[in-house]
N, C-alpha and C positions, 0 to 999 in steps of 0.2 A: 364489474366491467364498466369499461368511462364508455357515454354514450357523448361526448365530447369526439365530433370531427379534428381529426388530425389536421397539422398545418405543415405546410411549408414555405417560408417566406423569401420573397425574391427581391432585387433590389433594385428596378429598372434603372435608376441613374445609372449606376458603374455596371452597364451594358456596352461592351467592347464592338468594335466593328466585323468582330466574327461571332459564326452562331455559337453558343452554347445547350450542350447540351446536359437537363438535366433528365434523371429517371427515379421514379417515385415508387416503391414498393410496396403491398398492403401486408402486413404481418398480424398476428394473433391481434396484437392489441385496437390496430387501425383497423380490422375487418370488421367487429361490430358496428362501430359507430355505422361506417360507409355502407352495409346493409341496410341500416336503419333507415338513413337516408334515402339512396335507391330504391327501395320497395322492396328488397329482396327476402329472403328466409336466412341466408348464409350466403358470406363473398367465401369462395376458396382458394380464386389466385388473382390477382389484379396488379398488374405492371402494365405505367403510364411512362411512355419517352415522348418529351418535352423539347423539342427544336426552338431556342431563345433569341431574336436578333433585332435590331433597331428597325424601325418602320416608321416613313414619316414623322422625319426630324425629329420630334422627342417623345414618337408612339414607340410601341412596341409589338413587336407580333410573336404570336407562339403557334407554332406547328406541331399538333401532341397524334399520339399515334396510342390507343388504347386496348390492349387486351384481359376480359375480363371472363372467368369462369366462377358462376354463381348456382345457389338451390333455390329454386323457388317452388312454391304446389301448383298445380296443373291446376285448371280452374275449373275444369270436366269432371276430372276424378278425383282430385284434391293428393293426389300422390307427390310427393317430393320429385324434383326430376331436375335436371342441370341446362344449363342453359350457357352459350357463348355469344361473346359480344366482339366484335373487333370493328373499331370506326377510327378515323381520323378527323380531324377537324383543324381549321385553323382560327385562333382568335385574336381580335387587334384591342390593346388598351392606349389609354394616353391619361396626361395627369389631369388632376384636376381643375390646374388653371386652364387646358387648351382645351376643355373640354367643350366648349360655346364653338371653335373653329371647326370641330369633328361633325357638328349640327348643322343636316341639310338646308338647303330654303325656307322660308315660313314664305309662303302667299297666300294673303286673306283669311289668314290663321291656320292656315293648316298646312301641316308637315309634308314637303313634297320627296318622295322615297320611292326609288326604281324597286319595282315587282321582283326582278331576276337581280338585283343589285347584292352588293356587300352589305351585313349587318352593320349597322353603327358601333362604332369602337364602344369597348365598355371605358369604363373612368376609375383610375386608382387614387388613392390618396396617401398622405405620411410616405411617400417614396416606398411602396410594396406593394405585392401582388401575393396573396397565397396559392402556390399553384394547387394544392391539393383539392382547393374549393372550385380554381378552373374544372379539373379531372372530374369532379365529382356533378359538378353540375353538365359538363357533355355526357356521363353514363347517365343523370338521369335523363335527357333528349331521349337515347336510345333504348332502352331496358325496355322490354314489353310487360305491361301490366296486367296484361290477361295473358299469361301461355298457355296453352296446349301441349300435350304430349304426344306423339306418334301412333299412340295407342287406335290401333285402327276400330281395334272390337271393345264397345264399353258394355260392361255388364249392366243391365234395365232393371229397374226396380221391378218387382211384381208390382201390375196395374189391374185393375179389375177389364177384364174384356168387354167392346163395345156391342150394344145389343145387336143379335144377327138379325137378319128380315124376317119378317113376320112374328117376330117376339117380342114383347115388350119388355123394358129392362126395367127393374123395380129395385130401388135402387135403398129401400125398407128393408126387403129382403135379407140385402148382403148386412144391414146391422143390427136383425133380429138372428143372425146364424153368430156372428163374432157376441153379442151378448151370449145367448145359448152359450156357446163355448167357454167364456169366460164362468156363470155361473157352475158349467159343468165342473171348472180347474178348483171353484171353492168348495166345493164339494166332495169331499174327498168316503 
């Protein structure tokens, strides 16, 4: 099995003035990798639709809309369990030469950046973009790395009980009985 991330490569320049849409589907061979990456245990179905259109003059914007059913273990009981993802995101690139114009303020050396503002556009280069590494890097944002399972009732390990009042708990005791025992099982 390739642990080699799939690609798909896009070609911002010959971006028309209407949107294009592309759609990326995971099959046998792309699910490994794109688990391995995500965190997952197993992708079992993953379709990404890609909305493609010019964005500021020679950026580009992508509108992707992601739906993803995966296995990961619970992290309570360690039991396999499935897990759904559906997000949207929008992301802006631009190429490498405008990429200095896409860059806010500097004053006094430091980078002046609205709180609630727009990410700064990412930066592509060689005229591509692989969307499949867009797709992959917004599931990973989203994927929880710690799930839980539903499971209301967990089964407790045997623990030793706390001592009640007025007894002391000797705590010798409990591994003078489990030796006992154990000599007992050599002993046939």
């Amino acid at each position: 099995m390739s642990t080699e991330l799939p690609q798909h490569w896009f070609n911002p320049t010959r971006i028309s003035n209407s949107v294009q849409t592309v759609v990326l589907v995971a099959d046998e061979k792309t699910a490994g990798p794109i688990a391995g990456a995500i965190g997952v245990e197993r992708v079992i179905s993953l379709e990404v639709k890609l909305d493609i259109c010019g964005w500021n003059a020679r950026g580009i914007k992508i509108a992707g809309a992601i739906i993803a059913l995966f296995e990961q273990n619970c992290v309570a009981t360690l039991e396999p369990m499935q897990n759904t993802v559906s997000t949207d995101f929008i992301q802006h690139f631009v190429p490498e030469k405008d990429s200095r114009q896409a860059m806010p303020e500097i004053v006094d050396g430091e980078m002046m950046l609205e709180a609630e503002g727009d990410d700064l556009p990412d930066v592509f280069t060689n005229n591509r973009i692989d969307l499949w590494a867009v797709a992959v890097e917004q599931l990973i944002l989203v994927v929880d790395l710690f799930p839980r399972s539903d499971v209301e009732h967990i089964e407790k390990e045997e623990v030793l009980s706390p001592p009640v009042e007025n007894q002391t708990y000797k705590p010798f005791a409990d591994l003078k009985t489990l030796i006992t025992k154990k000599n007992t099982q050599k002993d046939p």
